[in-house]
N, C-alpha and C positions, 0 to 999 in steps of 0.2 A: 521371399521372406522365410525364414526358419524359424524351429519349433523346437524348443529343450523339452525332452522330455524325461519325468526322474519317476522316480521307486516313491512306495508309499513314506521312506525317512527322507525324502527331499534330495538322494543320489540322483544325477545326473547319471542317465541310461541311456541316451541316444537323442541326436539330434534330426529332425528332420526337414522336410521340405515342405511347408504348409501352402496348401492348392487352397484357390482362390472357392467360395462356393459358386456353385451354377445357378443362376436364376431363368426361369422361362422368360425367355422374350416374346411368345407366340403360342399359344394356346386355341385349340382347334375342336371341334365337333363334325365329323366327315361322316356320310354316309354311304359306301362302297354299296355298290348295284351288282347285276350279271353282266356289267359290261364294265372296261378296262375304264378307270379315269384318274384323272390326275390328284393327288391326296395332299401333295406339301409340293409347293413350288420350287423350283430353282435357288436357291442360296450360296451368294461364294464366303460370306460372313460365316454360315452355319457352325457350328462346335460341337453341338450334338442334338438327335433327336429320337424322342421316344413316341411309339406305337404302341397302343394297347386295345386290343379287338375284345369290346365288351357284349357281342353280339350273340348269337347262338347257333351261331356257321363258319365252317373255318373260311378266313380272308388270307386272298395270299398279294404278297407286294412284289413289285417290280423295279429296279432302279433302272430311272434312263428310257425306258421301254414300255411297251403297253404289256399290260398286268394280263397273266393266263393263266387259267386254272390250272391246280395241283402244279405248278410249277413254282421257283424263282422261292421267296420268303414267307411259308406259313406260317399263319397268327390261328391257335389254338381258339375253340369257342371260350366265351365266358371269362376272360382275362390272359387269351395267351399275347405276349409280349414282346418286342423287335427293339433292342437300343442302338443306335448309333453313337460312335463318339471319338474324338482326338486320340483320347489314350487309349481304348480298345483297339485300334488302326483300320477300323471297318466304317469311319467318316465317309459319305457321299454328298454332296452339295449340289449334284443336278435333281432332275425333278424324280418325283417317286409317285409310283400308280397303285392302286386297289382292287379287285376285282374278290366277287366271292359266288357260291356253286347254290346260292339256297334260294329264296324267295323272299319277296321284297328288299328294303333297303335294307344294309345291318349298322349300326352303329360302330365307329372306328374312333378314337380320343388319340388325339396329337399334341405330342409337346416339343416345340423346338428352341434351342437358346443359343445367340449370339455373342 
């Protein structure tokens, strides 16, 4: 589907490509430990998925593999963030792990959409 789009006198300035919006299909509460575990399952559907580590220790993620410290994808304390997605070209749709360096559990928020 396409998109006209004009100037504030109603000129026609460019037409574009209008993308569908992304809705979650899967909304998560994960809590990464000191040991390696599974966070978001296998998906060959998948389209994209967001990570956001609201915890107060850095979490680092793994695709495919078990999660190891200071290694692979770190999530910042207190909102640092990891997106996946079609059009970025960084999509993974096997499983993804968790792992973090602190004490107790930390809280990890998932969002994935088909």
């Amino acid at each position: 589907m396409t998109q006209q789009l004009t100037d504030p006198a109603g000129a026609q300035v460019a037409t574009v490509q209008a993308m569908p919006v992304a809705t979650p299909s899967h909304n998560a509460a994960f809590y990464a430990t000191t040991s390696s575990s599974q966070c978001l399952a296998a998906n060959t559907a998948r389209t994209w998925a967001l990570f956001v580590n609201i915890s107060d220790a850095f979490v680092f993620l793994a695709l495919g593999a078990a999660a190891v410290l200071n290694t692979g994808i770190p999530l910042a304390p207190n909102g640092g963030a990891y997106q996946m997605t079609m059009a970025e070209g960084n999509l993974y749709t096997g499983d993804v792990y968790a792992i973090h360096g602190g004490s107790g559990n930390k809280p990890l928020c998932i969002s994935e959409g088909m």
